[in-house]
GUNU-384719 format. One line per 8 residues: their letters; for each residue x, y, z of N, C-alpha, C. Coordinates in pm, whole numbers, plus 50000, padded with zeros to 5 digits. Each point is the difference from the previous one (the first is absolute). Layout:
<setors>
a = X:Y:Z:X:Y:Z:X:Y:Z; ...
</setors>
This chain:
<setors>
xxxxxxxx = 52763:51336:49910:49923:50019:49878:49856:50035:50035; 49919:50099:49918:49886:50062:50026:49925:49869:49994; 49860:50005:50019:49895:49899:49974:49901:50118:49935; 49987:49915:49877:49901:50104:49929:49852:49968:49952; 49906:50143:50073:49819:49901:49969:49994:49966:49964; 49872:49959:50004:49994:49890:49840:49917:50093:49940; 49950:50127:49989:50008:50069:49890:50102:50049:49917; 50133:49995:50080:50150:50067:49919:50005:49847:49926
xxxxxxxx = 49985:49881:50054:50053:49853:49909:49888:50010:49912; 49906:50026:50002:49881:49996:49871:50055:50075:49910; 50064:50139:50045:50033:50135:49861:50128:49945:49967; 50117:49928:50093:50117:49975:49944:49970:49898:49932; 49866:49884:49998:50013:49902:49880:49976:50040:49871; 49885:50100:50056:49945:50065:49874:50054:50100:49876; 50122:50013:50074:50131:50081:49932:50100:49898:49970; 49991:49893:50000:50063:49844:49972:50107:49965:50098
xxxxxxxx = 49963:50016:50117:50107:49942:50096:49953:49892:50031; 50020:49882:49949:49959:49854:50025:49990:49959:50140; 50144:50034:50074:50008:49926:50137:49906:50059:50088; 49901:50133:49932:49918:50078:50125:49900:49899:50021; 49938:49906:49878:49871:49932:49999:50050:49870:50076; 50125:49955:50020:50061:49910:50070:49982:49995:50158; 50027:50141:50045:49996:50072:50090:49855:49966:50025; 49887:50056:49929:49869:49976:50038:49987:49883:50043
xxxxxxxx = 50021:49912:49897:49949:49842:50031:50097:49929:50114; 50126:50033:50031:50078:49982:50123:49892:50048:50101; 49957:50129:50012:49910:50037:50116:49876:49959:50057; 49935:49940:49927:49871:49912:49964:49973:49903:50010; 50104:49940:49936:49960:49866:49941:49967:49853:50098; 50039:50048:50140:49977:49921:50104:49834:50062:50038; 49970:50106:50016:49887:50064:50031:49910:49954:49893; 50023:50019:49903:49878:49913:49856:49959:49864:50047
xxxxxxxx = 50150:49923:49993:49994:49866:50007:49905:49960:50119; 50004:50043:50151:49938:49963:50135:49843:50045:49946; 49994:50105:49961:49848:50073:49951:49904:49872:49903; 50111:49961:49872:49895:49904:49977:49972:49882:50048; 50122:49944:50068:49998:49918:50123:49807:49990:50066; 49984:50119:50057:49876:50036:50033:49852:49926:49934; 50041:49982:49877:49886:49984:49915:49995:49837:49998; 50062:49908:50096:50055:49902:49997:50069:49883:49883
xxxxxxxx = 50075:50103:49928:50073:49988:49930:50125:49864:50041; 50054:49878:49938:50101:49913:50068:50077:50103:49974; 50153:50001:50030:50131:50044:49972:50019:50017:49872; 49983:49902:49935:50057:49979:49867:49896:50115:49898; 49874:49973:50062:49924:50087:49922:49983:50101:50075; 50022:50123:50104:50026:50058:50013:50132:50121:49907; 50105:49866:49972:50168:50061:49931:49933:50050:49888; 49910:49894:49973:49952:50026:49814:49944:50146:50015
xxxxxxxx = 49893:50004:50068:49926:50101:50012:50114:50132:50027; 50081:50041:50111:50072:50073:50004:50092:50049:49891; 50060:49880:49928:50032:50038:49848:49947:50125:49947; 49860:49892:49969:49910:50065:49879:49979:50145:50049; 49968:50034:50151:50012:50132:50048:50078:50088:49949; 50160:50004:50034:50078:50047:49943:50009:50062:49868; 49946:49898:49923:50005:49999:49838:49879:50099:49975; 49924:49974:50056:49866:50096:49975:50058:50161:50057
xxxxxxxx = 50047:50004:50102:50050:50177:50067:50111:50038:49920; 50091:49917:49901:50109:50025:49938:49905:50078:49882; 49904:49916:49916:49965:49988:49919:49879:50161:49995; 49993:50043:50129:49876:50087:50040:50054:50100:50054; 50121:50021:50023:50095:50096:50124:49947:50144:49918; 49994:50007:49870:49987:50148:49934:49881:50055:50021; 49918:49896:50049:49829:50048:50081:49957:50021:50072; 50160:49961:50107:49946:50072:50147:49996:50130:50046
xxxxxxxx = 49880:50011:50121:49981:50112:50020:50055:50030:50133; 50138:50089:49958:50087:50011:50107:49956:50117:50104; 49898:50068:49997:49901:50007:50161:50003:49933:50079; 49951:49830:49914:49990:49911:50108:50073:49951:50044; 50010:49898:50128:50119:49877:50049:49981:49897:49902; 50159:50016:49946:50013:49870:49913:49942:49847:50083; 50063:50000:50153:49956:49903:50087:49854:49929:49953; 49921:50094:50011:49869:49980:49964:49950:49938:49849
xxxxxxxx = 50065:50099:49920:49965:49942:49808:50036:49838:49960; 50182:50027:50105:50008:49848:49978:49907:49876:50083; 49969:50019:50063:49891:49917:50074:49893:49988:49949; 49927:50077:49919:49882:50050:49943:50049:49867:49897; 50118:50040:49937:50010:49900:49860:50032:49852:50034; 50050:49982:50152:50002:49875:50039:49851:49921:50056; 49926:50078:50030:49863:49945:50014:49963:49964:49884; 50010:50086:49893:49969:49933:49858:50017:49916:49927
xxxxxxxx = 50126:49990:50038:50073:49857:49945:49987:49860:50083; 49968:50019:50130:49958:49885:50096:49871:49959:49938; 49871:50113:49951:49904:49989:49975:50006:49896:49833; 50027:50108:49953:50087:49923:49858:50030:49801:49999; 50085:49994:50094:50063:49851:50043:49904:49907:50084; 49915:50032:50043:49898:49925:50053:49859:50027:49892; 49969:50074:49937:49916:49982:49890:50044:49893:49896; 50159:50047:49950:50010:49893:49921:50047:49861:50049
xxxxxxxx = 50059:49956:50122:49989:49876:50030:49873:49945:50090; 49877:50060:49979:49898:49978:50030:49952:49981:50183; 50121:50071:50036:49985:50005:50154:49904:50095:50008; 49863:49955:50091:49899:50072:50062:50013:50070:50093; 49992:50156:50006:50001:50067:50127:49927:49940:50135; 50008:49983:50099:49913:49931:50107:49868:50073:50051; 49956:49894:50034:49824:50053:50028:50016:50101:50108; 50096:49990:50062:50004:50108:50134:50015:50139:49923
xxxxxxxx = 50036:50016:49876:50020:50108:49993:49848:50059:49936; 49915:49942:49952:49835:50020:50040:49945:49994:50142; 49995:49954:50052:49941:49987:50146:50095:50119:50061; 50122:50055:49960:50040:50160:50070:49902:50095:50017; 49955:50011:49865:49905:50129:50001:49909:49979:50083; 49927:49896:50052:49913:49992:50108:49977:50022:50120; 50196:49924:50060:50078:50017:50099:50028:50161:49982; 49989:50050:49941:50068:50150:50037:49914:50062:50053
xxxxxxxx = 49909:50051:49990:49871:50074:50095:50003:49967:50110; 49954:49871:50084:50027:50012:50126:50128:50036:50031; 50128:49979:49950:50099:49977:50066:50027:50183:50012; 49949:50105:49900:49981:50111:50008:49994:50044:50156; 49902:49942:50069:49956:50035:50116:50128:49934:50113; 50017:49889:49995:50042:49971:50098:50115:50069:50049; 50049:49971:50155:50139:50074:50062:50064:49933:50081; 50100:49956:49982:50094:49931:50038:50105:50087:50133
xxxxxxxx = 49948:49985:50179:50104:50063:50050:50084:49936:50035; 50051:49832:49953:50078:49926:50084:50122:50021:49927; 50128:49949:50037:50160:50062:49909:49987:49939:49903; 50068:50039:49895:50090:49956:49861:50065:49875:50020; 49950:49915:49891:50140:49913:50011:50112:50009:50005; 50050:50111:49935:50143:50031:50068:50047:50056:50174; 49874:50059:50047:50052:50015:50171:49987:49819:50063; 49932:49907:49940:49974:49890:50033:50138:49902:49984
xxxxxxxx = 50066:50029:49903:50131:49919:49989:50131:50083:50057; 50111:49931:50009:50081:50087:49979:50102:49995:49895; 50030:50110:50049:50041:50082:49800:50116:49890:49953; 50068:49913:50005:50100:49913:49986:49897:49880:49949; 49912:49941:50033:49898:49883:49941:49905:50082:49895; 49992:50094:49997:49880:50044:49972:49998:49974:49831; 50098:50068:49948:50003:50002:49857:50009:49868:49915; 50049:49898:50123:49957:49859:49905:49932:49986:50006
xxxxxxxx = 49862:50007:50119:49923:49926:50027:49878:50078:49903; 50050:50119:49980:49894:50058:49912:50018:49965:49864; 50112:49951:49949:49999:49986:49890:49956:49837:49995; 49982:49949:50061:49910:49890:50026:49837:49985:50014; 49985:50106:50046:49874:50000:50014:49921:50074:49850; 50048:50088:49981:49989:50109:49843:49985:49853:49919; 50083:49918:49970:50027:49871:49886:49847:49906:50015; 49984:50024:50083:49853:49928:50050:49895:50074:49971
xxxxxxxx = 50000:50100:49972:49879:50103:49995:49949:50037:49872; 49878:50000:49975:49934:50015:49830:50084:50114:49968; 50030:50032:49849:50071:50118:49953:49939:50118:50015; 49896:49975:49972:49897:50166:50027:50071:50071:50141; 49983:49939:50116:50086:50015:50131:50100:50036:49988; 50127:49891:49987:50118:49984:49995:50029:50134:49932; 49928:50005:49854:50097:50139:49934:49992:50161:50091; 49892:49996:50032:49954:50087:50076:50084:50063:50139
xxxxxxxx = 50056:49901:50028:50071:49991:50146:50130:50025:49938; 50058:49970:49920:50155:49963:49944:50001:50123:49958; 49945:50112:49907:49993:50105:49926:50031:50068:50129; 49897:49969:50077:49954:50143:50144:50183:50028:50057; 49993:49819:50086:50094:49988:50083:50128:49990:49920; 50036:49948:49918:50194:49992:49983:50018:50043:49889; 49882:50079:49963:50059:50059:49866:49945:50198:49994; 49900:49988:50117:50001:50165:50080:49947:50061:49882
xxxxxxxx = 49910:49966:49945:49890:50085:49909:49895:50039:50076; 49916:50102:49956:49876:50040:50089:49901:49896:49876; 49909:50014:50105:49873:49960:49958:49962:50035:49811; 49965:50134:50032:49983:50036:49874:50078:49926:49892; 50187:50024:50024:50027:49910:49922:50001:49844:49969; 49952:49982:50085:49966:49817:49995:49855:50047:49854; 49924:50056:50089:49923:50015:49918:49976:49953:49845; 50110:50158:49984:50041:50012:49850:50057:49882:49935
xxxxxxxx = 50063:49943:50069:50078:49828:49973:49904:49971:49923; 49918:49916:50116:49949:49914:49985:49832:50074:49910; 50032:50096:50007:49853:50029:49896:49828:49982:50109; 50065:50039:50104:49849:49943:50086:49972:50130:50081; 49880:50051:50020:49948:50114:50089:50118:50005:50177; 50056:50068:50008:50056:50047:50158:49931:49897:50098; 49861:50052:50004:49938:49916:50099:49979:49829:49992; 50014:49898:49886:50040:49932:49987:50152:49951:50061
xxxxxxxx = 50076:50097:49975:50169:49961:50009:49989:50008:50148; 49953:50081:50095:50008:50046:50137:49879:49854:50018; 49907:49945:50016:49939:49903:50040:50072:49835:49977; 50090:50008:49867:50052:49881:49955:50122:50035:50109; 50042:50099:50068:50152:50028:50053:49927:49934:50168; 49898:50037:49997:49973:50014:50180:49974:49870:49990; 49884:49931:49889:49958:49830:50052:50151:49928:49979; 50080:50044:49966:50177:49930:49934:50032:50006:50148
xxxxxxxx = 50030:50107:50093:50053:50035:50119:49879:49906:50142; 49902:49978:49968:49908:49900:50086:50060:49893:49984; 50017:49933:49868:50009:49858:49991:50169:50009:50056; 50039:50047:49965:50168:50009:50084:49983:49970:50149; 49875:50117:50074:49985:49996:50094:49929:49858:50037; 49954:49933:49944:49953:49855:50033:50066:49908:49973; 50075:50027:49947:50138:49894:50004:50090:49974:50124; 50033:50145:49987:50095:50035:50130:49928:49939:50131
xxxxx = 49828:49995:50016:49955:49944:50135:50032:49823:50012; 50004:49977:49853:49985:49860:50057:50077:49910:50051; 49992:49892:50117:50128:49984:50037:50087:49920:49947; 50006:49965:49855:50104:49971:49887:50038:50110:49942; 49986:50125:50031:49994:50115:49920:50167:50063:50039
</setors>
């Protein structure tokens, strides 16, 4: 059986093929869910949030602009709704994510020639230990790294996500990839 874009599942819902939008949210819906994860969302409120996602792209599908990667719109609307769920249960974004903009200028400059945390592990430990270390890390970071690395967006589109200048997303990605790297030195790390 074919696998069809998700621009053909957007036009086949939009022509009322129900199971295409099924199809969408089958494709996604783990990728939404980990994304608001990011925003340090528990589980439970994460599900909620991923819901409400859904319901909002069901509810919005006739507005997309199929130029773009759906990948992207839906993320766009899951930042919103994370944003949404911590406004109204009165969760405060963290101070780190003020003190970024500060941190980003120098970190502009700096250059890193020593390896990746990934030449530092090997590839069999690596993905737990990163997903250990990511769970520890302010969200500003964490999302930054998660978008880049296991979900293979460029920059720009983090960007667009998250609504923040490139050079922001590329400084929040590199100080995300330091503190990894200072983890990884320590010898509990």
């Amino acid at each position: 059986m074919r696998e069809f874009s998700d621009v053909e599942l957007i036009n086949n819902h939009l022509a009322g093929d129900s199971a295409a939008f099924e199809q969408l949210v089958t494709r996604y819906f783990r990728q939404v869910f980990l994304f608001a994860r990011t925003f340090g969302l528990e589980i439970a409120e994460a599900e909620d949030v991923t819901q409400e996602v859904f319901v909002r792209i069901w509810k919005n599908l006739n507005k997309f602009d199929q130029n773009k990667k759906f990948k992207t719109w839906a993320f766009q609307i899951t930042k919103n709704a994370c944003i949404d769920f911590l406004r109204k249960h009165k969760h405060l974004l963290p101070a780190a994510q003020i003190q970024e903009e500060q941190m980003s200028a120098s970190l502009e400059n700096m250059l890193d020639t020593n390896p990746l945390p990934e030449q530092i592990f090997d590839a069999q430990n690596f993905n737990q230990k990163l997903g250990q270390m990511l769970s520890s890390m302010p969200d500003i970071y964490r999302q930054s790294l998660v978008l880049h690395l296991q979900e293979d967006l460029t920059f720009q589109e983090i960007a667009d996500i998250l609504n923040q200048p490139i050079n922001t997303i590329k400084s929040r990605y590199r100080r995300g990839l330091l503190m990894l790297k200072e983890q990884l030195q320590r010898p509990d790390g």
